[in-house]
N, C-alpha and C positions, 0 to 999 in steps of 0.2 A: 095663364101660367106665368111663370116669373123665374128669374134669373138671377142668380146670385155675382155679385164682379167684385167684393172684398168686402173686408174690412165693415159689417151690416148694411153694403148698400144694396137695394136689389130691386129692378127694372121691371116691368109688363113684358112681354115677350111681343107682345102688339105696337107699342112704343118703338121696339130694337128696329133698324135700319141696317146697320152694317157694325162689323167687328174688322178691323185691322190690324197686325201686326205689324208692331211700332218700335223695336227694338232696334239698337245701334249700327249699324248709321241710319239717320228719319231723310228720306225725303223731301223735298222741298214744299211739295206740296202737301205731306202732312203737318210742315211745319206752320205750312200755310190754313190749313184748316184749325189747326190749334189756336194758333194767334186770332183768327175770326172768331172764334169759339170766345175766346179769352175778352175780345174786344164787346161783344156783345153781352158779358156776365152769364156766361151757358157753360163754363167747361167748369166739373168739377173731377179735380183731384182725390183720388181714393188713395193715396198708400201714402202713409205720413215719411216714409222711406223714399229712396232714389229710385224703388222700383219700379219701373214704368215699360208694360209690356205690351197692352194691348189699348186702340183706341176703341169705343164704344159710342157710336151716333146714334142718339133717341131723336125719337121727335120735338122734344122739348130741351133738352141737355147733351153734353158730349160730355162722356168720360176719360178719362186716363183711369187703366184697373192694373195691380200691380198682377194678376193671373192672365195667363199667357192667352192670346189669339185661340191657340187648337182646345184650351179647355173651356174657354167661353160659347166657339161655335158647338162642342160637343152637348155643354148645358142647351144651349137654344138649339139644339137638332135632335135633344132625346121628345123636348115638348111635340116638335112638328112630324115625329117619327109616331106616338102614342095617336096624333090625333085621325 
């Protein structure tokens, strides 16, 4: 199954690890996972906007998705709910 996080980008649901909400104020340590992310050429950016709501951990990539945490877990929990 697959996940949609904005703007035509859309993930394996087998890939997703985790979804965080990352809205203001961030944590230290998401700040800190962003910048590793950044450092190793893994994080992509999805909202050509400011808007930055939720973080998205694949296996392969980290996202920034400008849709929020509760509608991303709700995408990846209607697949794990059907199966």
């Amino acid at each position: 199954m697959f996940i949609h996080l904005g703007n035509d980008v859309v993930i394996t649901s087998q890939s997703l690890i985790a979804i965080i909400n990352i809205e203001d104020p961030w944590s230290e340590d998401i700040q800190d996972a962003i910048d590793m992310a950044e450092m190793e050429r893994k994080l992509v950016t999805i909202s050509d906007q400011e808007k930055k709501k939720a973080l998205v951990i694949c296996d392969d990539r980290v996202y920034i998705s400008p849709i929020s945490s509760q509608t991303l877990y709700k995408r990846a929990n209607n697949f794990y709910g059907e199966v």
